[in-house]
C-alpha positions in Angstrom: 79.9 56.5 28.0 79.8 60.0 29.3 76.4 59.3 31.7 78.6 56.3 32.9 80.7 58.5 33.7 79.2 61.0 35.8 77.3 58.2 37.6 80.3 56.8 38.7 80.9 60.2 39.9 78.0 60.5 41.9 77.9 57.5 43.3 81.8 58.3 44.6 80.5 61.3 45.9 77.3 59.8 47.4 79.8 57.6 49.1 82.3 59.8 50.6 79.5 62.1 52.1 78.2 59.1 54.0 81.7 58.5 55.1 81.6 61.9 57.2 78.6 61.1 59.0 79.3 57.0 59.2 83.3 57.6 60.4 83.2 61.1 61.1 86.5 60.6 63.6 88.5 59.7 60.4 88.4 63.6 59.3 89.5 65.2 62.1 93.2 65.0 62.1 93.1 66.3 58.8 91.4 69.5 59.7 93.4 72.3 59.8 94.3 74.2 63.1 93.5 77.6 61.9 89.9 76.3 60.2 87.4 76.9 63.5 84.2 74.7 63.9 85.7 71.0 62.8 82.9 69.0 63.2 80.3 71.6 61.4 82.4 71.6 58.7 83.1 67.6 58.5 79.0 67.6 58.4 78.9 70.3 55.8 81.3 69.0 53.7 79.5 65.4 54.1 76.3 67.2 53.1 77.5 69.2 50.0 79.6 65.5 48.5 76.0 63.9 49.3 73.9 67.0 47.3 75.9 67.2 44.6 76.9 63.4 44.1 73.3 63.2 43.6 72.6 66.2 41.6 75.2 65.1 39.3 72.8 61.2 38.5 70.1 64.0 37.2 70.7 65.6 33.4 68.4 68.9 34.8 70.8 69.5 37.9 74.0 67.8 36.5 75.9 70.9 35.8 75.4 72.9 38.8 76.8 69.8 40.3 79.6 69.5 38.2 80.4 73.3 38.9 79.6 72.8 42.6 82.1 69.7 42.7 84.5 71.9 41.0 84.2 74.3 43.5 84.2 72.3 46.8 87.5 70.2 45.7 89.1 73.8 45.1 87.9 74.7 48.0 89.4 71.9 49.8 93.3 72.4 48.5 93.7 74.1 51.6 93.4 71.0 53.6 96.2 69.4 51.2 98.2 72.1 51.3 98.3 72.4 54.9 99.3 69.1 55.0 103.1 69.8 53.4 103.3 71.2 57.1 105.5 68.3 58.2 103.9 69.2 62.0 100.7 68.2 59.7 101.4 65.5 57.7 100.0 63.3 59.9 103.0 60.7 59.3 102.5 60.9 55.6 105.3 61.1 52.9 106.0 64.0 51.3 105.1 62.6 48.4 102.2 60.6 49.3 100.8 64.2 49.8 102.2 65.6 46.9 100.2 62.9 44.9 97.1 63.8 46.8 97.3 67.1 45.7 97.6 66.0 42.1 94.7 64.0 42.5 93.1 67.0 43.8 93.6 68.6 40.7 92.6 65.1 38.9 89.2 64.6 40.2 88.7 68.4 39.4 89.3 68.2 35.9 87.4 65.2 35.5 84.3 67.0 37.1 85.2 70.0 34.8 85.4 67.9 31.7 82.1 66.8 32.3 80.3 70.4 32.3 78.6 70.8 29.1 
């Protein structure tokens, strides 16, 4: 059940890279002002969920993956949290955002759970 489990993962991960290179348009509202280079780090971003959505379908590189997932969605809080800006909100609720932040913190622990 757990290998089922990371696979979905990875293939979530796999996906959502694909979606910055596919629809890379999509991310740029939701780049912060204050974050320079937007499209470098729509690509980078795309390339890191496409590295480690793979490396988490292989038992050798699974938990650098894991960690590396772990890190990356932390990394991305800023982007959420920037968001409760209502100038930034992008014409989302307050608490549509709030729930994307705890789903932030969801697919987090459900990368961390998987670390062996």
């Amino acid at each position: 059940m757990k290998t089922l489990n990371v696979y979905i993962m990875g293939i979530i991960y796999l996906y959502l890279g694909i979606l910055h290179f596919t629809n890379t348009e999509f991310y740029y509202p939701y780049m912060p002002k204050f974050l320079p280079f937007h499209w470098e780090l729509i690509i980078a971003s795309g390339i890191a969920e496409i590295i480690l959505g793979i490396g988490v379908l292989f038992e050798r590189s699974r938990n650098y993956s894991l960690w590396g997932i772990v890190l990356m969605l932390i990394a991305f809080l800023p982007v959420h949290i920037n968001m409760l800006i209502p100038e930034n909100s992008l014409g989302n609720s307050l608490s549509a955002l709030i729930f994307r932040i705890f789903i932030q913190f969801v697919l987090i622990f459900w990368a961390w759970k998987n670390i062996k």
